[in-house]
C-alpha positions as CSV (number, residue, x, y, z in Angstrom):
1,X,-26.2,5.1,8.5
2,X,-23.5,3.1,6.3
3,X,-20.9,1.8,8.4
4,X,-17.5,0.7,7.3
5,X,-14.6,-1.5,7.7
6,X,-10.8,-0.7,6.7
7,X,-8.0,-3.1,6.5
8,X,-4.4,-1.8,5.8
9,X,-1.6,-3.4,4.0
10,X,2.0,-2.4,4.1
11,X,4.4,-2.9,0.6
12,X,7.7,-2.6,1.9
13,X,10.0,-1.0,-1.0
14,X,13.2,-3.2,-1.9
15,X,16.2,-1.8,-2.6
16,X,19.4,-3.6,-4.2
17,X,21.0,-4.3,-7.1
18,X,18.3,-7.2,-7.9
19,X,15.5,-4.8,-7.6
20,X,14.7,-3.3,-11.2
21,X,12.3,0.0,-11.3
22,X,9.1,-0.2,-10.7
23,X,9.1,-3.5,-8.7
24,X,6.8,-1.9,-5.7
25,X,4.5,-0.4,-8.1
26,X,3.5,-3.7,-9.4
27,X,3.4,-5.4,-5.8
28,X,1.1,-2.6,-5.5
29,X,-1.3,-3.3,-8.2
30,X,-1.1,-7.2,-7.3
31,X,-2.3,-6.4,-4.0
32,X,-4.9,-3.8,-5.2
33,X,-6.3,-6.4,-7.4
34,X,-6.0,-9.2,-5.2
35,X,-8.0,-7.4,-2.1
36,X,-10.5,-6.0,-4.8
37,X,-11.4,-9.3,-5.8
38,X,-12.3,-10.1,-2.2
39,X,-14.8,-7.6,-1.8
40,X,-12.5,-4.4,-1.0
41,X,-12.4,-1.3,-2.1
42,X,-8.9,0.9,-2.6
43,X,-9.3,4.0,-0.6
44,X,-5.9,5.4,-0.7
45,X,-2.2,4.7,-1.3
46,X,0.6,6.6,1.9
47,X,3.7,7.0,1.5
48,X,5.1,7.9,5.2
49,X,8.3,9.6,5.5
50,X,10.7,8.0,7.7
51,X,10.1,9.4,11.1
52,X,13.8,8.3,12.4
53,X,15.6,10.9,10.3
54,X,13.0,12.7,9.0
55,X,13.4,11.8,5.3
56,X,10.9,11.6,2.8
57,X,12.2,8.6,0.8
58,X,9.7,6.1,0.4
59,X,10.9,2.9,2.4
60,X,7.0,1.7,2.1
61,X,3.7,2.1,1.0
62,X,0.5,2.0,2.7
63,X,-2.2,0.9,1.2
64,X,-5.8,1.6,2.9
65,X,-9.1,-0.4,1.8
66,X,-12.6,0.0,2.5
67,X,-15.4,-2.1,2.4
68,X,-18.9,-1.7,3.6
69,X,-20.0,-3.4,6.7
């Protein structure tokens, strides 16, 4: 039986008068790419709702890798 080990990495989303559209997606690929090129695999990308007041606005993204043990 395969066994498996995750790692998770949290991209914070920035708001702000600085931050032009579509910042976090490319912190996203650069991590993507980054952790792929050590040996991991993307298995998903979460967006969790803020559980505080119960919005779903993305304040973060959670990204989830797998690699094989």
């Amino acid at each position: 039986m395969k066994k498996y080990e995750y790692k998770f990495v949290k991209v914070q989303v920035e708001y702000g008068l600085k931050v032009k559209n579509g910042d976090a997606f490319e912190k996203c690929k650069q991590v993507i790419t980054e952790e792929a090129e050590q040996g991991w695999q993307l298995k998903q990308v979460v967006v969790p709702f803020d559980e505080k007041t119960y919005k779903y606005e993305p304040s973060c993204y959670q990204i989830i890798f797998e690699r094989e043990v």
